[in-house]
C-alpha distance (Angstrom), angle and dihedral (degrees) to the residues before:
residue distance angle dihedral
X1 . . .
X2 3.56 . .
X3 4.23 88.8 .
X4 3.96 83.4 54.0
X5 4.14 87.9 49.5
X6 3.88 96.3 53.2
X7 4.10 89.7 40.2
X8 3.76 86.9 50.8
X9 3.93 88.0 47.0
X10 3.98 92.2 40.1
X11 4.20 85.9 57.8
X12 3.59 92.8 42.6
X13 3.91 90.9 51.5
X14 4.22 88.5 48.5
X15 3.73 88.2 49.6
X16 3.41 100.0 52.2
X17 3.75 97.4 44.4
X18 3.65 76.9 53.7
X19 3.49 103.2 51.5
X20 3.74 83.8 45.8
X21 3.70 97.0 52.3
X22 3.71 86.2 52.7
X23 4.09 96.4 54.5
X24 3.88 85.2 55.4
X25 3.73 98.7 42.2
X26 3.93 85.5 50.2
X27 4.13 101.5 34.1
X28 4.06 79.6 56.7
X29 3.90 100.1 45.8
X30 4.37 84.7 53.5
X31 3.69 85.7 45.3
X32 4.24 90.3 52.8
X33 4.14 95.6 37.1
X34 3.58 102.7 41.8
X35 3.77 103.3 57.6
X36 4.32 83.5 43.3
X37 3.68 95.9 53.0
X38 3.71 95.7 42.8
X39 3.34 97.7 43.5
X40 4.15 95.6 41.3
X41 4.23 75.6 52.8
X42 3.48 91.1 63.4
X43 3.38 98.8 45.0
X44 3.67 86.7 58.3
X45 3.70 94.5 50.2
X46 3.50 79.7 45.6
X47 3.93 92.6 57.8
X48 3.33 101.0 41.0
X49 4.00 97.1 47.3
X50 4.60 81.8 48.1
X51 3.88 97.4 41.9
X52 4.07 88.2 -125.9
X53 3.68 116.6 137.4
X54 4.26 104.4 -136.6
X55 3.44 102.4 -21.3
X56 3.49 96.4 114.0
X57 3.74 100.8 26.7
X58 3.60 92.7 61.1
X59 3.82 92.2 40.1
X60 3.99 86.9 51.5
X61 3.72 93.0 45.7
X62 4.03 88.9 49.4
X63 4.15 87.0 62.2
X64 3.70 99.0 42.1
X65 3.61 86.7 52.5
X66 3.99 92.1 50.4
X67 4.01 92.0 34.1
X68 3.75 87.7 51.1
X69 4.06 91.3 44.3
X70 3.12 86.3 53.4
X71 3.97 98.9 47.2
X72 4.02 78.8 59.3
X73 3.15 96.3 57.3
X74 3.60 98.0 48.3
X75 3.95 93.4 50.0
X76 4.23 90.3 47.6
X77 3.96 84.9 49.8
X78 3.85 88.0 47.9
X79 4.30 92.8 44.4
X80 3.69 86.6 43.1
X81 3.58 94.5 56.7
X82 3.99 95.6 43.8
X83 3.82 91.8 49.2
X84 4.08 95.4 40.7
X85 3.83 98.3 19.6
X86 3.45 131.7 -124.3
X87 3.55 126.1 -12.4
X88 4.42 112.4 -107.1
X89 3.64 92.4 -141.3
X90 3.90 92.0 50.6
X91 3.61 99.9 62.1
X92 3.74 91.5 51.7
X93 3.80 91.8 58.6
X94 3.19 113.7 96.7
């Protein structure tokens, strides 16, 4: 039984390292989409309220693509620093 008890725990482990992979895969992909979409939404407002045909949707969709890139790399810096721990270099800034 105790074979049965460390395969049980061995699945559990997978699962939740699954499970956890998933929350970061999908926390990242609202992070990317949301700044796009609102900000391509804008730049339709934007559009319509100008009379211009895509000017402003594609410039809107250009910075929610670099405000969400950026969103990334925020969160990756923030999950690299809770699995590694804290960066050297940012305890000496001041």
């Amino acid at each position: 039984m105790d074979k049965k008890d460390e395969q049980k725990d061995g699945n559990g482990s997978d699962k939740n390292q699954t499970m956890i992979a998933l929350a970061v895969v999908g926390n990242l992909i609202y992070t990317i989409a949301i700044p796009i979409v609102l900000f391509t939404l804008l730049g339709k407002y934007l559009d319509n309220e100008t009379g211009k045909k895509f000017t402003f949707i594609l410039a809107g969709g250009g910075i929610g693509i670099l405000v969400g890139m950026w969103g990334v790399y925020k969160k990756a810096e923030e999950l690299k620093n809770r699995v590694y721990g804290e960066n050297k270099n940012s305890s000496n800034k001041k």
